[in-house]
C-alpha angles and dihedrals in degrees: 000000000000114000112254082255092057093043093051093048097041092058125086117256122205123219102269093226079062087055097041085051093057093058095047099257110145125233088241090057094054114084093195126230092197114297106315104048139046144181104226110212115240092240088093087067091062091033094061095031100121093051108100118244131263120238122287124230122174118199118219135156142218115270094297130227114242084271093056121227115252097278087147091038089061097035081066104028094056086043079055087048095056093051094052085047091051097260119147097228136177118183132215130207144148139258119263117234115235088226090078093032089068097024123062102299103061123205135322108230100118116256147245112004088349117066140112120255150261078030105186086055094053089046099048119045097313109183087353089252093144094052093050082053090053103049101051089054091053094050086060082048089062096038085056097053088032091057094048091048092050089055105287094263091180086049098229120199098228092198083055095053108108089172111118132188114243138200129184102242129081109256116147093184084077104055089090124041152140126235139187089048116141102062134305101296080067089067127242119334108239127150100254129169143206128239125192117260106266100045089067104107069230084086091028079065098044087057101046098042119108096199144330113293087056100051078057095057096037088053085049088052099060118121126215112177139315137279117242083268094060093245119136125264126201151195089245085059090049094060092238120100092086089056093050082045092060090049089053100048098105090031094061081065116098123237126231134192137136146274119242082259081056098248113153115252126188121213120190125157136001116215118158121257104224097049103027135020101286100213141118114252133303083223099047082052090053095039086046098041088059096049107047145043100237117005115203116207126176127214125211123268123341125342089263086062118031101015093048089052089045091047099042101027111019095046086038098069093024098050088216112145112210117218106208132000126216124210115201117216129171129189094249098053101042085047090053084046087068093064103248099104144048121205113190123181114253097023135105107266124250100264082214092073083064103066126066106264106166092186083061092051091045100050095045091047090082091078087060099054087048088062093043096054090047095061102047080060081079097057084252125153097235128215125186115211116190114214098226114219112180085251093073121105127210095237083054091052103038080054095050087043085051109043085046095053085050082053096063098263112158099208134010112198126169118248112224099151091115093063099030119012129203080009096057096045097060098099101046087049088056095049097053087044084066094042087055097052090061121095109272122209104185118189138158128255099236138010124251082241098064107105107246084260099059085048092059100041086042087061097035101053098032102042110019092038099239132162091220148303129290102205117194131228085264106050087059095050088060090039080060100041103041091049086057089044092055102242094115095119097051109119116245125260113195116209097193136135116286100209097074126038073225134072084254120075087197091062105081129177120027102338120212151170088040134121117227109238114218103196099175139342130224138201117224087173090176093055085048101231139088119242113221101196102221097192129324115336131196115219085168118049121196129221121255124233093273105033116188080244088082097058091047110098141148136232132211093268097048096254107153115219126182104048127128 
């Protein structure tokens, strides 16, 4: 079997003004990145605003493993799937960060028979959105210690300020620092830290904006700390958000390239899925939903992370209604959700996981139907795709089919887009084209009016299982602080881990009988939602002792090897 990278080179792109024109983009609305990729300008959106919307599919999963479980494998290869079966598609997803890529993850540009390309592009730097990114956040970064060092004329509180420097590669020794060392002409000494990029509320923004006039205001509305009268301070007081506007105005652009079928995809933002709302942009969905029949976007994580954030923030500010979710599943990671078996990254995997053990199935399905359940919540037609691998065994699929069936799925459909892809996904396609054809009555999980507590509780009880919430001392002092600063009917944003529908990564399966600890809450007022921290989160990864970094070469003739 080829690598993904041979695959995706060995496939035959089309010009993209070729796939822009077969969605009905004209030549005047690309703005071209060579031959292969393109920004598409946000006139189209006005121009087409009369023609109805596709209809609209989210991709999710069950709780992953630390592998993941082919959640962008199946967001392709479905949209693969439609177009064998004669549907007009056009797929969403979001940017990599360069941090994975050369850390343990690896990219995100599908795999196998299913992926996006140019896929080395897409996987390093691509239309340098992230570093635009980048770069206006840490704008805001210099106007704060600029403004402490002239005399702190807003009177910041420094031991208030919660915006970080980031950079897009993964480097933990930077999580912590000091800044300001070296005499008084290097600014005022304080302890400061780095995220990585997309975790700034800068691509949060990005993603939540409509246009541009709103990404403007959003970026206006940041705020980076308090005044010693415990009042906010933003980036609109600082002077600075026109400036971070000018740096995002080819970023807010969506991209657009192809599929290795040759189907036209949009990417467009990268926030992270366990801080912020881990989902494409609100303006790639509304470009895309007037363009083609059915559009197929993905959310980060299970469907307790990324799909509760699209459902109750993302639709939220767009007004977009979706018609049908997908969760992915696949046989490994519903046998390591019984309980009898660890997968770590990097490690040799459990031979155990191999072999056809029912018990295993049985007892980790119960993660599934947790998912499923979750989603009808919403008032969503539901349909389960397994994720085939060649380890599977009949006996191991036909349970999962049943028991999600029990669980209230609408349709079960097999996976095979990896292998096979457009074929492979046929099934699957058909199967969501029957789900969306079913009446849809989207709602939200919980009213503007709710208090943030009742938000939080709200999440924490209906979709992660809790008994309740623990709240600290802390995180009532912010419950306290941000109702009086008027930012009570924000939506909630979790950070939480992803690899347990609980706080505790350790706890797999359907966890119950536990108290969800609240240890502090943040304001990305940009973004638009509050962050509730649910144990200890990582907005810097590190890179482990072999990163992928160290397989990723070039030749003479610039032909990239290693990725994956």
């Amino acid at each position: 079997m080829k690598s993904d990278i041979e695959i995706a080179q060995a496939a035959t792109m089309k010009p993209i003004r070729e796939i822009a024109a077969g969605i009905g983009i004209n030549d005047d609305e690309l703005e071209l990145y060579g031959n292969y990729k393109a920004k598409v300008e946000l006139s189209l959106i006005d121009r087409l605003k009369d023609r109805p919307n596709g209809k609209y599919i989210d991709v999710t999963a069950i709780t992953p493993t630390p592998l993941g479980e082919g959640k962008t494998v199946t967001t392709i290869g479905l949209s693969l799937g439609l177009n064998k079966i004669g549907k007009k598609v056009v797929t969403c997803i979001r940017q990599p960060s360069l941090g994975p890529v050369f850390g343990i993850k690896g990219g995100a540009a599908g795999g196998g028979y299913s992926q996006v390309i140019p896929m080395e592009d897409f996987n390093l730097h691509f239309t340098g959105d992230v570093h635009a990114v980048g770069a206006a956040n840490n704008l805001l970064s210099a106007f704060i210690d600029a403004s402490l060092m002239h005399g702190n004329p807003f009177d910041i509180d420094p031991y208030s300020i919660t915006w970080n420097r980031v950079v897009d590669i993964s480097d933990r020794v930077l999580r912590n620092i000091v800044v300001g060392l070296g005499g008084q002409t290097n600014g005022i000494p304080r302890e400061a830290g780095y995220d990585i990029t997309v975790a700034s509320e800068v691509m949060a923004i990005l993603a939540m904006a409509t246009d541009r006039k709103d990404l403007r205001e959003r970026l206006g509305r940041i705020v980076i700390g308090t005044n010693s009268k415990g009042k906010p301070v933003t980036a609109e007081d600082l002077k600075c958000a026109g400036s971070m506007a000018v740096l995002m105005k080819d970023a807010i652009k969506p991209n657009l390239i192809q599929t290795v079928e040759n189907t036209p995809v949009f990417v467009h933002a990268g926030p992270f899925a366990n801080i912020a709302q881990g989902n494409n942009s609100i303006i790639e969905d509304r470009m895309a939903l007037k363009l083609g029949d059915y559009v197929v976007t993905e959310s980060g994580f299970g469907a307790d992370m990324g799909a509760e954030k699209f459902l109750n923030i993302k639709c939220r500010y767009s007004g977009l209604k979706p018609d049908c979710a997908v969760v992915v599943a696949t046989i490994r990671a519903l046998k390591m959700h019984s309980g009898k078996f660890n997968i770590v990254a990097g490690k040799p995997m459990d031979p155990g996981l191999m072999n056809e053990d029912l018990d295993a199935v049985e007892k980790g399905c119960a993660n599934l139907e947790a998912h499923i359940e979750n989603l009808k919540k919403f008032g969503l037609p539901v349909v389960v795709a397994i994720n085939h691998f060649t380890t599977d065994t009949e006996k191991e699929v036909e349970l999962v089919r049943l028991r999600a069936q029990a669980a209230g799925a609408d349709e079960v459909a097999l996976s095979e887009v990896w292998a096979k892809g457009g074929e492979g996904g046929k099934e699957l396609a058909e199967a969501v084209v029957r789900a969306c054809e079913q009446p849809s009555e989207f709602k939200f999980l919980y009213p503007d009016s709710y208090s943030i507590k009742q938000k939080i509780e709200t999440i924490a009880t209906e979709i992660y299982g809790a008994d309740g919430v623990d709240f600290s001392p802390a995180a009532e002092a912010k419950l306290k602080l941000y109702t009086e600063m008027g930012f009570s009917h924000l939506p909630i944003c979790m950070a939480k881990t992803h690899l347990s529908l609980s706080h505790d990564p350790t706890l797999k399966g359907r966890p119950k009988g536990y108290r969800l600890p609240v240890r502090d809450i943040r304001a990305s007022v940009g973004a638009g939602f509050l962050y509730p921290l649910c144990g200890d989160m990582r907005t810097m990864p590190g890179l482990p002792s072999h990163p992928a970094g160290m397989d990723i070469d070039i030749d003479e003739n610039g032909v990239v090897s290693g990725l994956f």
